[in-house]
VOBA-1610 file (N, C-alpha, C; in pm, whole numbers, padded with zeros to 5 digits, always signed):
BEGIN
Unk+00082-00120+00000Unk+00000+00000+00000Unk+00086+00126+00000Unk+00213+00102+00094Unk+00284+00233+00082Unk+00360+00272-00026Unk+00367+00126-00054Unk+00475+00219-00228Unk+00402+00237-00354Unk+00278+00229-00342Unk+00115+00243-00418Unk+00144+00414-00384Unk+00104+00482-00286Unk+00131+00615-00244Unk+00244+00656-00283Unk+00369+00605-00256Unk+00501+00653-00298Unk+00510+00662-00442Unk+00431+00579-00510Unk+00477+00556-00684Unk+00385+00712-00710Unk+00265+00717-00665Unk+00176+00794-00712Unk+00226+01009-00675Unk+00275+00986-00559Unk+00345+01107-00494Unk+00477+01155-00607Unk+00553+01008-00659Unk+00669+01061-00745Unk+00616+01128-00899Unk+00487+01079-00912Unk+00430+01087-01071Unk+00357+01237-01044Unk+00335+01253-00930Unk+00306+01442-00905Unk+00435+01555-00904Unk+00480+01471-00832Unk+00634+01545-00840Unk+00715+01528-00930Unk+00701+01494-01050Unk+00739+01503-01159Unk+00666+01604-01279Unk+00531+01594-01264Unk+00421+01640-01292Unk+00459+01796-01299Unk+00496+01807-01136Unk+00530+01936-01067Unk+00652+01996-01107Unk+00738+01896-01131Unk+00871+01953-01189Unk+00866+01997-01327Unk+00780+01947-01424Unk+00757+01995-01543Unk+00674+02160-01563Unk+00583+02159-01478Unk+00502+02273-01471Unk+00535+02362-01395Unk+00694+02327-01305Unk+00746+02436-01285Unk+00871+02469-01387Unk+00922+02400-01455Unk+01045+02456-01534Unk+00936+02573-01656Unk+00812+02506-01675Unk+00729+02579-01804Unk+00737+02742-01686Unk+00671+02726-01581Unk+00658+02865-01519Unk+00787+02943-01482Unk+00899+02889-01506Unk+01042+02973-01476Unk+01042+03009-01605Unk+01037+02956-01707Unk+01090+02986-01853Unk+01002+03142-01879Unk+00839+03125-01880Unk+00749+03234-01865Unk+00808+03365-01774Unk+00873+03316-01650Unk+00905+03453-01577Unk+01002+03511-01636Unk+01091+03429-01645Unk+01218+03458-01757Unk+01206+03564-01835Unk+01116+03503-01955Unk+01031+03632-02081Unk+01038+03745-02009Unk+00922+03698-01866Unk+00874+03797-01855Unk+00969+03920-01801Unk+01073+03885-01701Unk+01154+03947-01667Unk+01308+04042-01773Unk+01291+03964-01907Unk+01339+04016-01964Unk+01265+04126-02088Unk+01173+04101-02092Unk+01074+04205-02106Unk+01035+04351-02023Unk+01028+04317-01905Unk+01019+04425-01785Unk+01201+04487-01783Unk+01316+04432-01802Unk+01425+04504-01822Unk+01379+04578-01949Unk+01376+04538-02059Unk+01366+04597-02198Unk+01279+04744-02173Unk+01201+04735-02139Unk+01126+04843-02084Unk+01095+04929-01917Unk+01209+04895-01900Unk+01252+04965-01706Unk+01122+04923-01683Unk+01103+04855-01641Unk+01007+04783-01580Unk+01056+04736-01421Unk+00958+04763-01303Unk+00986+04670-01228Unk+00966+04555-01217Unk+01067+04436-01163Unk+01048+04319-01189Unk+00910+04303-01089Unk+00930+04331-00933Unk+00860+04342-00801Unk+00716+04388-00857Unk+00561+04301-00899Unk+00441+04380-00921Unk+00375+04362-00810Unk+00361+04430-00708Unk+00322+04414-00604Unk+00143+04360-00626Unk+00098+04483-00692Unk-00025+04454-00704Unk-00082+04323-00776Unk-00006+04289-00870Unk-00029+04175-00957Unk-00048+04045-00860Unk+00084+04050-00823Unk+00128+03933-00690Unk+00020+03901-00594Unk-00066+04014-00545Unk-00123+03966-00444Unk-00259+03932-00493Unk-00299+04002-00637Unk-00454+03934-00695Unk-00453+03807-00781Unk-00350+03766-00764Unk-00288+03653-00859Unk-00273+03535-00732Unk-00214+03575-00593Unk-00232+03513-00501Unk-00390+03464-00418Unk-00453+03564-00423Unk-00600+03607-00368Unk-00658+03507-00462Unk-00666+03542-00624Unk-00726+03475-00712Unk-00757+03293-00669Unk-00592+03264-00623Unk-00553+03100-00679Unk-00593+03063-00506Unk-00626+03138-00417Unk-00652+03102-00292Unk-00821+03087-00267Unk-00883+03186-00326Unk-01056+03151-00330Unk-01117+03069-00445Unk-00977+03012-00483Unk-01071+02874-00576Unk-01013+02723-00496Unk-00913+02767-00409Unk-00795+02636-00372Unk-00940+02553-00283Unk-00920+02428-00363Unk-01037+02365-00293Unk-01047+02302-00110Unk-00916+02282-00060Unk-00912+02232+00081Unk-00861+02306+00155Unk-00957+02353+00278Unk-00933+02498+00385Unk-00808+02403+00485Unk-00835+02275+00472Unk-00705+02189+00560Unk-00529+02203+00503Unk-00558+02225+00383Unk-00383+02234+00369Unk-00374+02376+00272Unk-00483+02466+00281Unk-00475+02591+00182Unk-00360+02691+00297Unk-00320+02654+00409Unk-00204+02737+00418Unk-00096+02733+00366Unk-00098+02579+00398Unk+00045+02542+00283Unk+00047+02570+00156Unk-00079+02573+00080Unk-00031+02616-00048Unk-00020+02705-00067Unk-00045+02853+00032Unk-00035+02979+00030Unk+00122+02975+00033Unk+00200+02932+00132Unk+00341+02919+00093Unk+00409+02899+00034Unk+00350+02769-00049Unk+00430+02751-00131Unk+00403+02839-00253Unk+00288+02902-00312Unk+00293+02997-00388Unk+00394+03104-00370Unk+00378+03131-00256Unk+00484+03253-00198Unk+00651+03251-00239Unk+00625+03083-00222Unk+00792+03073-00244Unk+00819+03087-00410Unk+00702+03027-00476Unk+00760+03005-00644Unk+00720+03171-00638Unk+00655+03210-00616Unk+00661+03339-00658Unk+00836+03464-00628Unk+00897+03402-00456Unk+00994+03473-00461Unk+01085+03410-00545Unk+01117+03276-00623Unk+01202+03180-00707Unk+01180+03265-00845Unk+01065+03320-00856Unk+01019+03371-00988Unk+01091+03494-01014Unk+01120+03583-00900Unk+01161+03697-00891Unk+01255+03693-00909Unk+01351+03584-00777Unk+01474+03592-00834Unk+01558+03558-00962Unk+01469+03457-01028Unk+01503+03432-01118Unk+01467+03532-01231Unk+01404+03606-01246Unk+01346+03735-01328Unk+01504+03815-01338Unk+01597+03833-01194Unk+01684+03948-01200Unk+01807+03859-01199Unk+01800+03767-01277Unk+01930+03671-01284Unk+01945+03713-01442
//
């Protein structure tokens, strides 16, 4: 039963690893776009209705803190990677 869970946990996290290299590549653009045009990388406002957005659809109030974090984090990964 446990390596039924374990097989299924690695096929998300792979899942996850794909749909995050697609969302670094996008910030990328995007960050080199926002140089091209003095742009700040930092959209404050964007960030937090983009956060708000993906939090009043997140379907489970039991682990929607955690995914508030972890948004938080790809979002600061996004940044930094924007000014790399």
């Amino acid at each position: 039963m446990i390596n039924e869970y374990r097989e299924k946990i690695t096929s998300i996290d792979l899942e996850i690893q794909k749909l995050f290299c697609q969302r670094m590549e996008y910030a990328k653009q995007i960050g080199l776009y926002k140089k091209e045009h003095n742009l700040p990388i930092f959209d404050k406002k964007r960030e937090k209705e983009l956060l708000e957005m993906l939090l009043s659809i997140y379907p489970d109030n039991q682990t929607k803190k955690y995914y508030k974090r972890l948004m938080k984090e790809i979002f600061a990964l996004s940044k930094e990677h924007q000014n790399d």
